[in-house]
C-alpha positions in Angstrom: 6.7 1.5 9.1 8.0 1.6 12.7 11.4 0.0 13.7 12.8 -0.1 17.2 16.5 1.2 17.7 18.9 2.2 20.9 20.8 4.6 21.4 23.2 3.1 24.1 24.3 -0.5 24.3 22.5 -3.5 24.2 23.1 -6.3 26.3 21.2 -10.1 26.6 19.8 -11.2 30.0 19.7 -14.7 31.3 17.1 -16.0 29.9 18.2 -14.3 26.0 16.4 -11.0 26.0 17.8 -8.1 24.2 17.9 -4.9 26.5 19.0 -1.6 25.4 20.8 1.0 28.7 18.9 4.3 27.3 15.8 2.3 26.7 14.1 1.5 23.4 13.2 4.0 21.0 10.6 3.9 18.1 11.4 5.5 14.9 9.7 6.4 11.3 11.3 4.2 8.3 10.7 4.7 4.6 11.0 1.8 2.7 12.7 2.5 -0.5 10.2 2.0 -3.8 11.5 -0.8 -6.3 10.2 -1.1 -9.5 12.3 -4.7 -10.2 9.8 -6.2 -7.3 6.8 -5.2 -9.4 5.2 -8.8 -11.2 5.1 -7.2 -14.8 1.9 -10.1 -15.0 -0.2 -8.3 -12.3 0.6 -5.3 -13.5 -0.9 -6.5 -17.1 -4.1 -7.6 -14.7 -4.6 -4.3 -13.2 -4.2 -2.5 -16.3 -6.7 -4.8 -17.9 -9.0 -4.5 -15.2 -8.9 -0.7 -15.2 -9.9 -1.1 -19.0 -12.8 -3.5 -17.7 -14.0 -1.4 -14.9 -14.2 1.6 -18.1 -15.9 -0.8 -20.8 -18.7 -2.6 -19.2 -21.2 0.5 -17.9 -20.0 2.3 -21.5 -20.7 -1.1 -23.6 -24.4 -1.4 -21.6 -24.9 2.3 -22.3 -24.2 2.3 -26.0 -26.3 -1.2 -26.0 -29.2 0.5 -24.6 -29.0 3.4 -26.7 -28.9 1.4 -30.0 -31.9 -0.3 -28.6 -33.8 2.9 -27.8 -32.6 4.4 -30.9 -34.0 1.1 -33.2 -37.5 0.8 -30.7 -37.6 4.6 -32.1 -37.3 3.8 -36.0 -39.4 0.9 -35.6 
């Protein structure tokens, strides 16, 4: 994340404009991590989807092997 910061003074024009005497400046910010802003109920979704994502091609793959395996001891 980018912020904008002066190193001299800043002063408004006329018509309400903020202008900075050494000129503007862009520099790097890191936004602190916080774990209270995390939604404990989409966390629960993700999680859950995670276990999804994992269940459905194994579930279809053991389905299909139990149907090969009974087409083979039919």
């Amino acid at each position: 994340m980018l912020t904008i910061v002066c190193a001299g003074t800043i002063e408004l024009t006329a018509e309400g404009a903020a202008t900075c005497s050494s000129g503007w400046m862009t520099q790097t910010v890191v936004v602190p991590f916080d774990p209270s802003a995390i939604d404990p109920s989409i966390v629960a979704a993700m999680f859950g989807a995670g276990f999804l994502l994992f269940f459905t091609p194994w579930a279809a793959a053991f389905g299909f092997s139990k149907l090969l395996q009974a087409i083979r001891s039919f």
